[in-house]
C-alpha positions in Angstrom: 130.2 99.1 102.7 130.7 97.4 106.1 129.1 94.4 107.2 127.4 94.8 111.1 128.8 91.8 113.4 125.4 89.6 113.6 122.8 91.2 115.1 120.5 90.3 118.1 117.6 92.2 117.4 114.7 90.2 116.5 114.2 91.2 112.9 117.0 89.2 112.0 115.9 85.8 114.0 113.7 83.5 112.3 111.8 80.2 113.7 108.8 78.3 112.5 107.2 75.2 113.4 105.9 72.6 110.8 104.5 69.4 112.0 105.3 69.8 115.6 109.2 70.5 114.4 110.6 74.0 115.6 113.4 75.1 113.6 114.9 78.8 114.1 118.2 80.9 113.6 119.7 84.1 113.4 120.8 86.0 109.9 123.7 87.5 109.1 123.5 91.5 108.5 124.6 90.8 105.1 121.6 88.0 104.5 119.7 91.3 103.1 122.0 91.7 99.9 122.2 88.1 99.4 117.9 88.3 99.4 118.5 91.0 97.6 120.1 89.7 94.5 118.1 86.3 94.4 115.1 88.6 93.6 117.2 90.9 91.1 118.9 87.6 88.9 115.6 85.8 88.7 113.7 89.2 88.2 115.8 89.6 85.1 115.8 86.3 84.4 112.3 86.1 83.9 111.8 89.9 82.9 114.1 89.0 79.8 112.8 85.7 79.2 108.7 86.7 79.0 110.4 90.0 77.1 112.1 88.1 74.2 109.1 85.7 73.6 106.9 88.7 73.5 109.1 90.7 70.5 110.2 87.6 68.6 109.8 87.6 64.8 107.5 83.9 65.4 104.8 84.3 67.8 105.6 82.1 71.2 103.8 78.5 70.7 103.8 76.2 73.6 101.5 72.9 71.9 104.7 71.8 70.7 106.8 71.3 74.0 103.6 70.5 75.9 102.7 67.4 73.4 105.8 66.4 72.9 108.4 67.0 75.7 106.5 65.0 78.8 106.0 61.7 76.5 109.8 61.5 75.8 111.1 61.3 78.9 109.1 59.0 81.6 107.5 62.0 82.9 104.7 60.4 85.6 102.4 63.7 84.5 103.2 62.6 80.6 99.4 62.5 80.4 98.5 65.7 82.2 100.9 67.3 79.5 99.4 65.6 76.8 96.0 66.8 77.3 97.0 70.3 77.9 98.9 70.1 74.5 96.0 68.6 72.6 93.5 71.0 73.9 93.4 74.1 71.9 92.1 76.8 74.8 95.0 75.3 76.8 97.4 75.9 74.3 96.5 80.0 73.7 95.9 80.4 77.3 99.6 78.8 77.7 100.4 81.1 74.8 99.6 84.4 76.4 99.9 82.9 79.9 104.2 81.9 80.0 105.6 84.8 78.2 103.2 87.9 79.8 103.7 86.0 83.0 107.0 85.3 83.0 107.1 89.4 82.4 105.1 90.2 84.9 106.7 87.5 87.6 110.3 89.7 86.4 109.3 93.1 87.0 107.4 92.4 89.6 110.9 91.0 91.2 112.9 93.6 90.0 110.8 96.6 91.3 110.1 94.8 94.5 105.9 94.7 94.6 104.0 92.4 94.8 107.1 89.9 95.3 105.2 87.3 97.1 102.4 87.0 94.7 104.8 87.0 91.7 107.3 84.3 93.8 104.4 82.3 94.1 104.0 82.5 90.5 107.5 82.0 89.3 107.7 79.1 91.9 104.4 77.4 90.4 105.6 77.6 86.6 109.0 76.5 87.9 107.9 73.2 89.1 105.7 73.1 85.4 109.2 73.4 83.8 110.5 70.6 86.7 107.6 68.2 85.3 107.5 69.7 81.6 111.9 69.2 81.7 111.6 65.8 83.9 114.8 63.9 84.0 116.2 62.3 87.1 119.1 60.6 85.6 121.6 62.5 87.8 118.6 62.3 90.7 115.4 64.7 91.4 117.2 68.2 91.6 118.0 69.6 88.6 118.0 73.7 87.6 114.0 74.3 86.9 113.6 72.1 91.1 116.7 74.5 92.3 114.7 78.0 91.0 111.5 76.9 92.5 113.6 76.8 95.8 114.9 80.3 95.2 111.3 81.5 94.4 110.0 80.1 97.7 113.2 81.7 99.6 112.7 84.7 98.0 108.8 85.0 99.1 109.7 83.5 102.9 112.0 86.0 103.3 110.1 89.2 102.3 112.7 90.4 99.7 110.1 92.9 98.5 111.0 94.9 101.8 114.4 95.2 100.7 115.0 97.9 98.2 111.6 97.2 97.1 108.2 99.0 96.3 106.3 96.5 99.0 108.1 98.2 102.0 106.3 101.7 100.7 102.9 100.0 100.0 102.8 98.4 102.8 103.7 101.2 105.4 101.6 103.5 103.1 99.3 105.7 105.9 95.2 105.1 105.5 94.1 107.2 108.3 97.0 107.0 110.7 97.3 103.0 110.0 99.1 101.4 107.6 98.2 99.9 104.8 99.1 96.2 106.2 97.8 97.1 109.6 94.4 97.6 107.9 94.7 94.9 105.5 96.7 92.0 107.3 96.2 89.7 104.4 97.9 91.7 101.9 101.1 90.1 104.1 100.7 86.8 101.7 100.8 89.0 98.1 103.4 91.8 99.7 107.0 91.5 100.9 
């Protein structure tokens, strides 16, 4: 393997403006492998995770953590969890809902489609888990705030294009256009 000195071409500057704040740079060569394996590790993490819950002897059950873990701990959304775990469609939708989409979220990482859809997903019940897990004693980052972040990175930077099935869907020929051409919106569930 060699690594490419880093490039000027465009496709590996970035910049974006939020709020009337510009911010911009220019990746490495090697960014791609390190995109790469974010979307690999927590495509397996979550892949394994939904798997095991899925062909356990006990059947997943999330009442019990949703009743009882936000009331311990000073979470501000203790209530919010409360509710969900005293509200029986809640709980089997939470049931079916965490370990097929925790699944889903992991292959959908691993095989690189959909991967901004299934980021967005993994970065939404990541910051359930940040609530669900609350505890700031050692401040407001912790593991389930710090995996959000990687979803997020791992959808902003396209890593579905890289060794990924969304690079073929999306350049996939309708007519002598691509799909993405044809379909610009599919640019928020693709890459």
């Amino acid at each position: 393997m060699t690594a490419s000195p880093i490039s000027t071409d465009a496709r590996n500057t970035f910049e974006s403006t939020v709020g009337g704040y510009t911010v911009g740079g220019r990746a490495h060569s090697l960014s791609a492998w390190f995109v790469l394996s974010l979307r690999l590790m927590m495509g397996w993490a979550f892949a394994y995770s939904g798997f095991t819950k899925l062909v356990a002897a006990e059947p997943f059950s999330a009442g019990g953590y949703l009743t009882n873990v936000a009331a311990t701990n000073g979470n501000p959304l203790a209530g919010l969890f409360a509710w969900m775990g005293s509200t029986p469609w809640f709980v089997e939708f939470a049931n079916v809902a965490v370990p097929w989409g925790e699944l889903l979220i992991g292959l959908g990482l691993l095989v690189g489609a959909l991967v901004r859809l299934a980021a967005f997903f993994g970065a939404l019940m990541m910051l359930m888990f940040y609530f669900g897990n609350w505890d700031i004693a050692h401040g407001v980052i912790n593991g389930d705030f710090a995996y959000m972040l990687v979803f997020l990175a791992v959808a902003a930077f396209g890593a579905g294009r890289i060794l990924g099935l969304d690079a073929w869907i999306e350049s996939y020929d309708l007519d002598g256009e691509t799909l993405l051409e044809r379909y610009p919106r599919l640019e928020y569930l693709l890459g």
